[in-house]
C-alpha positions, 0 to 999 in steps of 0.5 A, a space after each residue: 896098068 896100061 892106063 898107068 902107063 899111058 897117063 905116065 908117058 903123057 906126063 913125062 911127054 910135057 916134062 920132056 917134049 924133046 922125048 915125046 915120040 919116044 914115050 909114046 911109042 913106048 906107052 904103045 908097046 907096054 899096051 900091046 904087051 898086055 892084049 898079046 899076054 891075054 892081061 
């Protein structure tokens, strides 16, 4: 899932590049939500 998520917010990082702090951020959070869940 967290690859998933990272390879998504990569994509739309080229889509959007106004935004791609923002998704990087937030593929950073959905992959620390999994390590502070034990996923």
């Amino acid at each position: 899932h967290t690859s998933y998520g990272t390879l998504l917010a990569l994509v739309l990082s080229e889509a959007k590049p106004e935004r791609a702090k923002e998704l990087a951020e937030r593929a950073w959070e959905f992959g620390q939500s999994r390590v502070i869940c034990n996923v």
